[in-house]
VMD Tcl script that draws the C-alpha trace (Angstrom):
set ca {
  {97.22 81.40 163.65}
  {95.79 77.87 162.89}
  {92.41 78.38 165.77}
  {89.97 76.18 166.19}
  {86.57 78.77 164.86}
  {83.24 78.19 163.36}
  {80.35 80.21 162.99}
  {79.33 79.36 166.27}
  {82.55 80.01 168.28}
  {83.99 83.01 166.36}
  {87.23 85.34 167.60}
  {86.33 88.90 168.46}
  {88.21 91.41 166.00}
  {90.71 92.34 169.01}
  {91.78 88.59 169.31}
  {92.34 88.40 165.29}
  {94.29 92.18 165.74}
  {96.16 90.96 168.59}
  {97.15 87.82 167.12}
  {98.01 89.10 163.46}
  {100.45 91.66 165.43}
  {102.03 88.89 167.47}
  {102.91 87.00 164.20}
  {104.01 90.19 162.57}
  {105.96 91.20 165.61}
  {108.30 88.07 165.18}
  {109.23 88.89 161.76}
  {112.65 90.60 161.73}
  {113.94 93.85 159.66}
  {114.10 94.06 155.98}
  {115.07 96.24 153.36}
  {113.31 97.88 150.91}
  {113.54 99.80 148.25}
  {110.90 102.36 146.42}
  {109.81 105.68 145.66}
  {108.83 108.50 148.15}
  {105.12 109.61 147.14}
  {103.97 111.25 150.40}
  {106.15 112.89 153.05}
  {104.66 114.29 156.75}
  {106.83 116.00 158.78}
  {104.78 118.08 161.41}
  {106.94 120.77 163.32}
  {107.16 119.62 166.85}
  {106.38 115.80 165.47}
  {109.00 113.22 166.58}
  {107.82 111.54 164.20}
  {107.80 111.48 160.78}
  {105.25 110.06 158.12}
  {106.15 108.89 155.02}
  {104.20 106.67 151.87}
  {106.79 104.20 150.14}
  {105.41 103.57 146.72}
  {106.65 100.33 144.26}
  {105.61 102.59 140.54}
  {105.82 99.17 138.81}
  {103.11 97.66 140.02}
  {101.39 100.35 142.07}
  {101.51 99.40 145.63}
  {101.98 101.48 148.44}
  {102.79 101.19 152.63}
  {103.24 103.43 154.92}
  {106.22 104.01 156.76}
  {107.43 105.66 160.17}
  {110.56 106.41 161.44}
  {111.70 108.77 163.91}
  {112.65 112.23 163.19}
  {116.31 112.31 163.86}
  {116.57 109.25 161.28}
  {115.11 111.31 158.70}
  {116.95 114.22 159.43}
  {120.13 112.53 158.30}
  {119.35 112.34 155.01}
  {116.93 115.78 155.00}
  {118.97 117.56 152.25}
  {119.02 115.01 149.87}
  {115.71 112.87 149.74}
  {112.33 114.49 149.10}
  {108.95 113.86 147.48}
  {109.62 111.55 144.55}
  {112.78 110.37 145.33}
  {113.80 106.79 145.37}
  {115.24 105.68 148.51}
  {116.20 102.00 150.16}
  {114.84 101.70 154.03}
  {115.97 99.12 156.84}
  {112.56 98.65 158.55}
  {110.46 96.67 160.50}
  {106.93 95.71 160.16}
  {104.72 96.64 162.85}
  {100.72 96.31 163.19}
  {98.27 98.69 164.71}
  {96.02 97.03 166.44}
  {93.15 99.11 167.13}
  {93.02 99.88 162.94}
  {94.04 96.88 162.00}
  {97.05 98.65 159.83}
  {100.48 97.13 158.83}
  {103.25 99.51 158.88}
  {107.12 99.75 158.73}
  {109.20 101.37 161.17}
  {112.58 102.01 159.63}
  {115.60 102.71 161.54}
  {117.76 103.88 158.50}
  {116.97 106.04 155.44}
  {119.49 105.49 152.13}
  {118.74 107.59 148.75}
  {119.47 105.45 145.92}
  {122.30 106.78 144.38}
  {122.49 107.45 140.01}
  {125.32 105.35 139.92}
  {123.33 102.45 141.45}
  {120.54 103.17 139.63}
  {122.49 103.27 135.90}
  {123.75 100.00 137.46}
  {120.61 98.30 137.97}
  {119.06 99.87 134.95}
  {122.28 97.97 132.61}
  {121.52 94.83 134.66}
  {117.62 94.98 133.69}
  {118.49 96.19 130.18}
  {121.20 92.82 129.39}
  {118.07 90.57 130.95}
  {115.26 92.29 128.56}
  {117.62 91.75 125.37}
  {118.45 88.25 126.40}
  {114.96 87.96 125.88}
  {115.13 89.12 122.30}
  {113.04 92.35 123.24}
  {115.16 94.61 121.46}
  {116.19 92.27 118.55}
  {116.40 94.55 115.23}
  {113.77 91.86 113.25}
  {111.19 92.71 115.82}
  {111.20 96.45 114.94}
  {108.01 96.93 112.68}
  {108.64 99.89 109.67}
  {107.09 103.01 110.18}
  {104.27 103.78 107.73}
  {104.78 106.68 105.23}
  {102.56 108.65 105.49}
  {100.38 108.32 108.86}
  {96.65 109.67 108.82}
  {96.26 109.32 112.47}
  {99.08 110.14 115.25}
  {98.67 108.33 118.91}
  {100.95 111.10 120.79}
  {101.63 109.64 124.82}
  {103.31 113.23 126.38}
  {103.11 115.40 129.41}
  {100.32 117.81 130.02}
  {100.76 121.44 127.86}
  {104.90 120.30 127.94}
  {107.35 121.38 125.53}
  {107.46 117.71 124.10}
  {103.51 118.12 123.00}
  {104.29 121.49 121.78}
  {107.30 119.91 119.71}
  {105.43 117.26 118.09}
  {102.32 118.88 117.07}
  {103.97 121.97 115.86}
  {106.57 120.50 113.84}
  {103.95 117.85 112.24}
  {101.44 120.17 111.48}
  {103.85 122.40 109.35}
  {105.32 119.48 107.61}
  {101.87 118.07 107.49}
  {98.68 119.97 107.97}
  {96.48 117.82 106.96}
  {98.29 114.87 110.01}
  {95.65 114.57 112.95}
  {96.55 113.08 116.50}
  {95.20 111.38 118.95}
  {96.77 112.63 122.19}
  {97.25 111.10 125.67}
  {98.13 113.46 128.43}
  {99.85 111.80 131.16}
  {102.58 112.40 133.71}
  {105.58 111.75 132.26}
  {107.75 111.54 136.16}
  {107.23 110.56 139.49}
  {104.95 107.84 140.95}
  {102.22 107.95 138.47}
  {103.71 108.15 135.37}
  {104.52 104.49 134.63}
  {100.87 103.11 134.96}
  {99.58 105.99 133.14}
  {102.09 105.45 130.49}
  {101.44 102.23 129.94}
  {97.59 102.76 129.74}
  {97.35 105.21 127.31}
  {100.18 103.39 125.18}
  {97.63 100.09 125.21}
  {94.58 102.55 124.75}
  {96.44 104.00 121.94}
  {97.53 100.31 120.13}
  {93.81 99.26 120.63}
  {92.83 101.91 118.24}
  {92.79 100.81 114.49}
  {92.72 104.36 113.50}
  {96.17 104.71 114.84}
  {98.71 104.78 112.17}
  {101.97 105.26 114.41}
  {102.55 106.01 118.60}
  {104.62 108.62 120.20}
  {106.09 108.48 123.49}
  {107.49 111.89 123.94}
  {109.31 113.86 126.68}
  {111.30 116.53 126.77}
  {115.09 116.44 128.94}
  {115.49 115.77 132.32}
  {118.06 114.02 135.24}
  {118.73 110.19 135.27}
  {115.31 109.93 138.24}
  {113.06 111.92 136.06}
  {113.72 109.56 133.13}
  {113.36 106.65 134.99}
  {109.69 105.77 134.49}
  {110.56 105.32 130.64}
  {113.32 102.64 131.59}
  {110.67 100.76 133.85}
  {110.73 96.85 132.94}
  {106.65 96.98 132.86}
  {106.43 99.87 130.41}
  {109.16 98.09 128.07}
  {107.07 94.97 127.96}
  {104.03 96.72 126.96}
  {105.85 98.49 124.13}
  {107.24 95.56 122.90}
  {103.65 93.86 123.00}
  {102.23 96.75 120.79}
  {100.78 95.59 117.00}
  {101.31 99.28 116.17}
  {105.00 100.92 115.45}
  {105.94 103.12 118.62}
  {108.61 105.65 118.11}
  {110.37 106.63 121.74}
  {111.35 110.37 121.73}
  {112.58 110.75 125.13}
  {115.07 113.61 126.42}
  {117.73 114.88 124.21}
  {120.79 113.03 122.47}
  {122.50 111.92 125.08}
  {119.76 110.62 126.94}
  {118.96 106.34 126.28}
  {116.28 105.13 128.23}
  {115.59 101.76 127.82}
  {112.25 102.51 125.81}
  {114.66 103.81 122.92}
  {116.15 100.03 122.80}
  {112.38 98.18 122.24}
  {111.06 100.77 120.43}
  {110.91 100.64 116.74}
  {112.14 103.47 116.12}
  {114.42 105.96 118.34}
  {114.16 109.88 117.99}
  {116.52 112.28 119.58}
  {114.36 114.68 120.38}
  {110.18 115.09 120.51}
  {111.43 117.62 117.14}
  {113.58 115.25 115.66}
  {110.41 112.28 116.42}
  {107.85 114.44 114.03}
  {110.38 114.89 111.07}
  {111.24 111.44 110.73}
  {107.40 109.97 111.63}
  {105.22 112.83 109.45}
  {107.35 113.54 105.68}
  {107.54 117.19 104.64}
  {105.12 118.00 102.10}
  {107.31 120.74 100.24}
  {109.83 117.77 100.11}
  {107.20 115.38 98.73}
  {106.10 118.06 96.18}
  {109.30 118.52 95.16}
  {110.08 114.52 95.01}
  {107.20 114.28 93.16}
  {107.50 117.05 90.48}
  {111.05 115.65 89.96}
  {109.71 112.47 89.00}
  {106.81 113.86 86.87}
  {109.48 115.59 84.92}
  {111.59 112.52 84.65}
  {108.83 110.45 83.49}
  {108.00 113.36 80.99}
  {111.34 113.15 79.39}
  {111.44 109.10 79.88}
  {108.21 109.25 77.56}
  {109.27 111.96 75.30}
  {112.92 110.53 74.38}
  {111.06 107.21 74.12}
  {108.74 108.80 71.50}
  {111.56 110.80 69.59}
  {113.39 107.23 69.30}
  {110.61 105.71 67.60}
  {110.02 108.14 65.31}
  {113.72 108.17 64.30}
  {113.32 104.69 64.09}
  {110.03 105.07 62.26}
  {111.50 107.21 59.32}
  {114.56 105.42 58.93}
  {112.80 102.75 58.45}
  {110.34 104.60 55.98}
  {113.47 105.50 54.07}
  {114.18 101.97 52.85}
  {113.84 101.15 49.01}
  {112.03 98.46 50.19}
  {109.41 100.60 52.01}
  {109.68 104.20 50.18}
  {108.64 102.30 46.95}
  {107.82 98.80 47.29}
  {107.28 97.37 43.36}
  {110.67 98.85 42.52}
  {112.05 95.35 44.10}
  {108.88 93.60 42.19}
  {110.02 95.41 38.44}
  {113.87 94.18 39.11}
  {112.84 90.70 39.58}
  {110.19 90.58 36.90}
  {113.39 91.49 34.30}
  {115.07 89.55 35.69}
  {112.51 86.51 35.80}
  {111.50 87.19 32.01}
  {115.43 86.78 31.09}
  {115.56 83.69 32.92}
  {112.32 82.46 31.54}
  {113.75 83.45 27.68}
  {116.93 81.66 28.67}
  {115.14 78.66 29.71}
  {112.85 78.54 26.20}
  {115.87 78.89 24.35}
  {117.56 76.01 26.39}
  {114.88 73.60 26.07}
  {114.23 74.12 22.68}
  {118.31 73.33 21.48}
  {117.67 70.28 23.98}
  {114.48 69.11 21.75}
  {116.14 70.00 19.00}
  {119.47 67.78 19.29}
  {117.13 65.35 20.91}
  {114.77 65.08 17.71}
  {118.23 64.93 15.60}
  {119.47 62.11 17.36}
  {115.89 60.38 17.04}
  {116.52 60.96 13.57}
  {119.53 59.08 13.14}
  {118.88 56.55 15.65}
  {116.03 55.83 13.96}
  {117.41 55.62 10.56}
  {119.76 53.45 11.70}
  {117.52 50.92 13.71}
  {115.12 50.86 10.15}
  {118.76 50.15 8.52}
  {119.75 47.27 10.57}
  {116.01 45.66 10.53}
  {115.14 42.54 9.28}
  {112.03 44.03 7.34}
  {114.95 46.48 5.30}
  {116.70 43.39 4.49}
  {113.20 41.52 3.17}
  {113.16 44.57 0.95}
  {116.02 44.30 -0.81}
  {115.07 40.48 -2.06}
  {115.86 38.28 1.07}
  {113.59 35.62 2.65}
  {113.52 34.26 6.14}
  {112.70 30.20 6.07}
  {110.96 29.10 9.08}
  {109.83 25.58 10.39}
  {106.02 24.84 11.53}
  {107.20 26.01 15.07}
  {108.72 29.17 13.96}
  {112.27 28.21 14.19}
  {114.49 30.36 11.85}
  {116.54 27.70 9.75}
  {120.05 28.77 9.24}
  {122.19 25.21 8.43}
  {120.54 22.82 5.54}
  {121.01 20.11 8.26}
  {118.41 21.37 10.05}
  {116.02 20.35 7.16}
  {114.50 16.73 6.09}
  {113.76 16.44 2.25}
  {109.82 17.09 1.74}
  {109.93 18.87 5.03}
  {107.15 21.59 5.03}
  {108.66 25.13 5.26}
  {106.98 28.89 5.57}
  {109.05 31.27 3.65}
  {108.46 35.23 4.82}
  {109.14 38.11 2.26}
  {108.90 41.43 2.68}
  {104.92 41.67 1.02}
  {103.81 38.18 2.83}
  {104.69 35.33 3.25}
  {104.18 31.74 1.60}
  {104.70 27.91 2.13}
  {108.08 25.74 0.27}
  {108.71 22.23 0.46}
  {112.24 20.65 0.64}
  {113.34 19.03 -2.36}
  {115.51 15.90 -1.49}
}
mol new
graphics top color blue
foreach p $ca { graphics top sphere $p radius 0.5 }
foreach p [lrange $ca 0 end-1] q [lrange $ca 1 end] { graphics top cylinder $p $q radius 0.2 }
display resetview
């Protein structure tokens, strides 16, 4: 395909045809796998038509084969059903199309399918997609509902129903969708974005009523997963019944048996909540009323005290009781003055005794020398020495006679 071209020497569209088919016609068989969206079989036609259709990422080609390789597997492939093809690509020249042409038809069977479905489910929680610390808590009591189900299906019927009479006063926002075949994944996946874009929305609900392994399939697609796991607001998967496990149910946040069981545990039941409530209005009631009764036993015993019921009765006790100690204290100081004074008394009588100035009275002198030494030996003396004798009225001067 490298040519030599310029705006001057340009290939005609049949050279460009004729040469994309050569390359394509070296390219040898393949197999593929997808989902059967259109099927042609015109009575007569040796040919059959059919669209082969990838519903992850929502890309189609058309495929040929001849009519006896189709009839071979007739009774069990139709419309919708996921098949694996040996083909070859071919080019049409004179549209310009690319096309396979298989040469053998192979329906995918469920036991393959559950196989490849466990493979892609170990990969996605290797990845931490279903960890239990990424699940977000439902709130409790949603104002606004983002519900993803089928057109006018059971599920829709389920939810709203069962919401409503728990709930009346829960509104939804609701995203019809196909819920199998080829469309149902992208759609899916659009309104669940739609949905998580709206602020409004409290809490989404992917909901779908039973079905076989195929028709569940678009709620175990790896793309749809991804998206839920992206989402800011808490998805709850109700798909199928009990048995059923898609792998939505594993990256959800929350997992509901059934589109019924998905409304009781997402909307609470206001007779429930009445009831919860009034319970704890009359527990609080009593709370507050033995709480009250307490005090006031505590109150009146208290009141009851001496101390309290007549408070100067305490006062009056220790007021006698003061006054005798007071009386007992007089009368203790005063015997303490008393034998104090008495002892005074003698002590004094005796210190006047033992005085000099008692023994002046009674006739003595006291002879002193000019420097008021007291003479006591006659040795101490000189004849015509100059003495001062003291008496009890005065005093008066002597002289030493030799």
């Amino acid at each position: 395909m490298a040519l030599n071209t310029s705006a001057d020497a340009p290939l005609p569209v049949g050279e460009v045809s004729r040469l994309i088919g050569g390359w394509i016609d070296r390219l040898g068989a393949v197999w593929v796998e997808g989902q059967i969206t259109q099927l042609s079989r015109r009575p007569g036609a040796g040919v059959v038509f059919l669209t082969l259709r990838d519903p992850s990422y929502d890309i189609s080609v058309s495929v040929t084969c001849y009519r006896q390789v189709f009839e071979a597997v007739a009774d069990v492939v139709s419309e919708g059903a996921r098949v694996v093809v040996l083909a070859k690509p071919e080019w049409y020249a004179p549209r310009g199309q690319l096309s396979l042409r298989a040469t053998e038809i192979k329906p995918v069977g469920v036991g393959e399918l559950l196989a490849r479905l466990e493979q892609l489910k170990k990969s996605l929680a290797s990845e931490g997609l279903f960890a239990a610390d990424r699940k977000k808590a439902l709130p409790f009591l949603p104002q606004l509902i983002g519900l993803v189900c089928g057109r006018a299906s059971a599920a829709e019927r389920d939810v709203l129903e069962n919401a409503r009479h728990r709930w009346p006063a829960v509104r939804f926002e609701v995203r019809n969708v196909p819920v199998q075949g080829v469309h149902a994944v992208p759609q899916v996946v659009q309104a669940v974005k739609e949905l998580d874009a709206l602020d409004t929305v409290d809490v989404i609900i992917v909901a779908r009523g039973g079905g076989s392994v195929e028709d569940l399939l678009p709620f175990s697609d790896e793309q749809l997963v991804r998206a839920v796991a992206a989402c800011r607001t808490p998805v709850v998967s109700a798909i199928g019944h009990e048995p059923d496990n898609p792998l939505l149910d594993f990256v959800a946040d929350l997992r509901a048996s059934t589109p019924t069981d998905a409304a009781k545990k997402v909307v609470p039941d206001v007779g429930e909540e009445y009831e919860r409530v009034r319970f704890l209005r009359d527990r609080a009631r009593r709370s507050v009323q033995s709480f009250i009764d307490r005090e006031e036993r505590g109150l009146a015993h208290t009141l009851a005290r001496p101390s309290i019921e007549d408070p100067h009765r305490m006062v009056d006790e220790r007021a006698d009781q003061v006054d005798a100690l007071l009386d007992r204290g007089r009368r203790t100081l005063g015997h303490l003055l008393d034998r104090a004074d008495s002892e005074l008394t003698h002590t004094h009588a005796r210190v006047v005794a033992l005085s000099p100035a008692a023994t002046l009275q009674r006739g003595y002198a006291v002879l002193q020398k000019a420097d008021g030494h007291v003479v006591r030996d006659p040795d101490e003396v000189a004849a015509g020495e100059a003495l001062r004798a003291r008496v009890a009225e005065g005093e008066f001067t002597v002289r030493v006679d030799a």
